[in-house]
C-alpha positions in Angstrom: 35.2 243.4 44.6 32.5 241.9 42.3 31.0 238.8 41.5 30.9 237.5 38.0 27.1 237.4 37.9 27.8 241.4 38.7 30.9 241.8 36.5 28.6 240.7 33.4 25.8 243.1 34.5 28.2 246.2 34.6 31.5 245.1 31.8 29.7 246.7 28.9 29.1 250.0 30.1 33.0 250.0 31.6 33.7 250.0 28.2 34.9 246.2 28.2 34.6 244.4 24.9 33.0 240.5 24.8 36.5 239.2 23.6 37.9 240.7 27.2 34.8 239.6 29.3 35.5 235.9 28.1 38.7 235.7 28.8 38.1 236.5 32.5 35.7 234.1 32.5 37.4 231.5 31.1 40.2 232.0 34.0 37.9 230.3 36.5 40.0 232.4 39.0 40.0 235.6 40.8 41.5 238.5 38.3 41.3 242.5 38.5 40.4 243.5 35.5 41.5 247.7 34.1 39.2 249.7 33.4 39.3 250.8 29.4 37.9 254.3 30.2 39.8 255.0 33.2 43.1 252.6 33.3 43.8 253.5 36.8 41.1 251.7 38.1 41.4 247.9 38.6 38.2 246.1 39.3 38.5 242.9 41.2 36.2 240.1 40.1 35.8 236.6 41.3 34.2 233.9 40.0 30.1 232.9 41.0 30.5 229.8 43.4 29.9 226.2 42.3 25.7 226.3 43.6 25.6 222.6 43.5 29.0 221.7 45.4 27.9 224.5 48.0 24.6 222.6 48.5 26.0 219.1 49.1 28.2 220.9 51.8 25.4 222.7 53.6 23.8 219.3 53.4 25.9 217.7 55.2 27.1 220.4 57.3 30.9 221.3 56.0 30.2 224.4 54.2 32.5 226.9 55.1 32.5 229.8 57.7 28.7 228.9 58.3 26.5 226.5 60.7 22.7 225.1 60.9 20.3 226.3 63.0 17.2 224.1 64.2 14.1 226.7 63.6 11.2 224.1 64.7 9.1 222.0 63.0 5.5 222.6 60.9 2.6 220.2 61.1 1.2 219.0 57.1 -1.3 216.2 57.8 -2.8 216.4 54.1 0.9 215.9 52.6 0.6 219.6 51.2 3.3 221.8 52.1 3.1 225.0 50.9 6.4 227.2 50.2 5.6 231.2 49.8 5.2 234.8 50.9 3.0 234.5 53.7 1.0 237.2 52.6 0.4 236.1 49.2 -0.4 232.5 49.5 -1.8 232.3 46.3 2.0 232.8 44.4 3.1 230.4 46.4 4.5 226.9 45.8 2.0 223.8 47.4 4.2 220.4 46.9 2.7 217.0 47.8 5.1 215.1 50.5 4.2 212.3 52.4 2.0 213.5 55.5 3.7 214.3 58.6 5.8 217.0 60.9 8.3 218.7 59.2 11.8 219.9 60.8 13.2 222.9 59.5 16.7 223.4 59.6 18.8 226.5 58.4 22.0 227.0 57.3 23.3 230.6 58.8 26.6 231.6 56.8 28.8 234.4 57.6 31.2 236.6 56.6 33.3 239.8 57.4 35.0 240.2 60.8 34.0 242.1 64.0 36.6 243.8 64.6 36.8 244.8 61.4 33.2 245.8 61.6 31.9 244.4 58.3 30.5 240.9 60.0 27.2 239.8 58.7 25.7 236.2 58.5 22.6 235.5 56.5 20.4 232.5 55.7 22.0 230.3 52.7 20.0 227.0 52.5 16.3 226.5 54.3 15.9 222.7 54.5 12.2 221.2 55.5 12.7 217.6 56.5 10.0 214.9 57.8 10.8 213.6 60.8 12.6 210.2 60.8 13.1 209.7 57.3 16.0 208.8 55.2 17.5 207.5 51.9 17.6 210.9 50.5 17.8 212.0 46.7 17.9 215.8 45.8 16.6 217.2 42.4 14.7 220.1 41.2 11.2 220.3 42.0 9.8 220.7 38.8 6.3 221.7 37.5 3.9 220.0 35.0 5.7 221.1 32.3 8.8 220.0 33.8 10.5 223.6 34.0 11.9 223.8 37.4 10.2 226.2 39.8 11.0 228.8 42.2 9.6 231.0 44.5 9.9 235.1 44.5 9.7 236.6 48.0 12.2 238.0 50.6 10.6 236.8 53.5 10.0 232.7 52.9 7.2 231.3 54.3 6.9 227.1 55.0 3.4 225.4 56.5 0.5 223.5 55.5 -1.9 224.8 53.1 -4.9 227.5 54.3 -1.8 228.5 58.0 -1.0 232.0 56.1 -5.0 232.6 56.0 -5.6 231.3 59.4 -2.8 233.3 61.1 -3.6 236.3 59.3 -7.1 236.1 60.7 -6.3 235.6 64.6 -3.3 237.7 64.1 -3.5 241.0 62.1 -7.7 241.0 62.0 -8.1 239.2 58.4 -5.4 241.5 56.5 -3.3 238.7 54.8 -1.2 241.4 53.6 -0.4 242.7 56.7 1.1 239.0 58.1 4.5 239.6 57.1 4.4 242.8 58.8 3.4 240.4 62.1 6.0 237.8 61.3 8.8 240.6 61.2 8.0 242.1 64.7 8.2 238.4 65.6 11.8 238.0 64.7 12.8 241.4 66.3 11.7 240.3 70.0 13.9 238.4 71.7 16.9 236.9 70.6 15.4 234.2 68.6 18.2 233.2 65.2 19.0 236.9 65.8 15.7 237.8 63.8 16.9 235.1 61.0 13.3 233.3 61.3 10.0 233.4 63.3 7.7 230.2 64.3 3.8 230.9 64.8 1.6 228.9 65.6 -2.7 228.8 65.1 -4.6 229.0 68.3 -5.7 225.6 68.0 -2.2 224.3 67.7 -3.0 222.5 64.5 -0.8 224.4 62.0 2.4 226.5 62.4 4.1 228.7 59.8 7.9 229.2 59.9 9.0 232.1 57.9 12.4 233.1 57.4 14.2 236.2 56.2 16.3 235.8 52.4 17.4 239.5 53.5 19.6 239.8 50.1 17.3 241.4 47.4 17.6 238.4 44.9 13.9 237.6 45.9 13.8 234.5 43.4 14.8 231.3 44.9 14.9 227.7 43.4 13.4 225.0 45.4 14.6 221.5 45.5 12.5 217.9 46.2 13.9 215.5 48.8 13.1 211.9 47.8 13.4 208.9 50.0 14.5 205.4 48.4 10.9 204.7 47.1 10.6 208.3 45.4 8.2 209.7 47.9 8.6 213.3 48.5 9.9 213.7 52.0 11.9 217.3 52.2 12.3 220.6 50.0 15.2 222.8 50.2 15.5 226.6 49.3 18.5 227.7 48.2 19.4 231.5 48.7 22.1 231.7 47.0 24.4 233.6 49.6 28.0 233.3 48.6 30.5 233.8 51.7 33.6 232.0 50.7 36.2 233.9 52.4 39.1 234.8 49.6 42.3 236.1 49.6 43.2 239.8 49.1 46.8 239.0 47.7 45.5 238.1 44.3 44.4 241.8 44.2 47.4 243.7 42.9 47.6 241.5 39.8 46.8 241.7 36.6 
């Protein structure tokens, strides 16, 4: 089975023409689509999920076959939260939010079956809230241009601006490139999210970094502004774009 995103990548070198790849797309549902060079193959294609339906749902905790996960909370007293890898700070994202600790909250989704032995679950949606507030509006976050940003990274990295050089320094001997090397063998000890995401903090206890594994490759993430009801920036969301809808293998046999 393959995702449209996929089906599009791959259709033209199946031999598919544009007139065909439309009209699967236009379906909006499931379909197995022949193969022109080899009829007796039947790919089965499903269409990419609706992103912005699946994030209300993880919002507000109803998206399917999946749960959140409390991951600890990161201290920004500046109002600079900083969204990256966090061993190359300098890519990353800084946004300006109201000063405060930040929650961070994760949406683990799943899918497969145990018995069946093809169970995974992976990180969907990485929400950094502050503490007590409310009235929430969710857009883009958007640069000075106003082109919407992302961040490119498979190992996400939240904290206050100048943790990821700090931790790198009392950590791994001043090699900032060797931090998410560091934060890894965090996540393996222990049983902590089953390795999903590490917490460290400085040894001062003044800043703490929570990074969190993407694990799927895409490594090019969107990131979304929280507003309260006066527009003040109070949360960023990271959307991984993990699609675990269960479907139904009876569509499979037709045409």
């Amino acid at each position: 089975m393959v995702r449209w995103e996929q089906f599009r990548a791959i259709a033209a070198r199946l031999g598919l023409s544009r007139e065909k790849i439309e009209e699967v797309e236009r379906g909006g549902v499931p379909t197995v689509v022949k193969v022109p060079i080899n009829p007796i193959i039947g790919i089965r294609v499903r269409p990419d999920p609706d992103w912005t339906e699946r994030l209300g749902d993880a919002w507000h905790g109803k998206l399917v076959n999946s749960r959140q996960e409390q991951a600890g909370a990161v201290p920004v007293a500046d109002g600079r939260l900083h969204i990256g890898a966090p061993d190359a700070p300098e890519n990353g994202i800084t946004v300006h939010v109201m000063p405060g600790e930040y929650e961070v909250v994760l949406t683990i989704a799943h899918e497969g079956d145990e018995a069946e032995g093809d169970y995974e679950q992976k990180v969907s949606h990485v929400w950094a809230m502050l503490r007590g507030a409310d009235g929430f509006s969710i857009e883009p976050l958007t640069d000075a241009n106003r082109e919407e940003v992302g961040v490119e990274t498979s190992l996400m990295a939240i904290s206050g601006v100048g943790v990821s050089e700090r931790l790198a320094a009392e950590h791994v001997d001043g090699r900032v490139w060797a931090l998410s090397q560091f934060l890894i063998g965090v996540m393996h000890r222990g049983d902590q999210a089953k390795h999903h995401w590490a917490r460290v903090a400085t040894a001062d206890a003044s800043g703490a970094m929570i990074a969190v594994s993407a694990a799927l490759g895409r490594n090019d993430y969107p990131i979304y502004r929280i507003d309260d009801a006066d527009g003040n920036i109070v949360g960023v969301l990271a959307d991984f774009y993990y699609d675990n809808r269960p479907w139904d293998s009876s569509w499979d046999t037709n045409s």
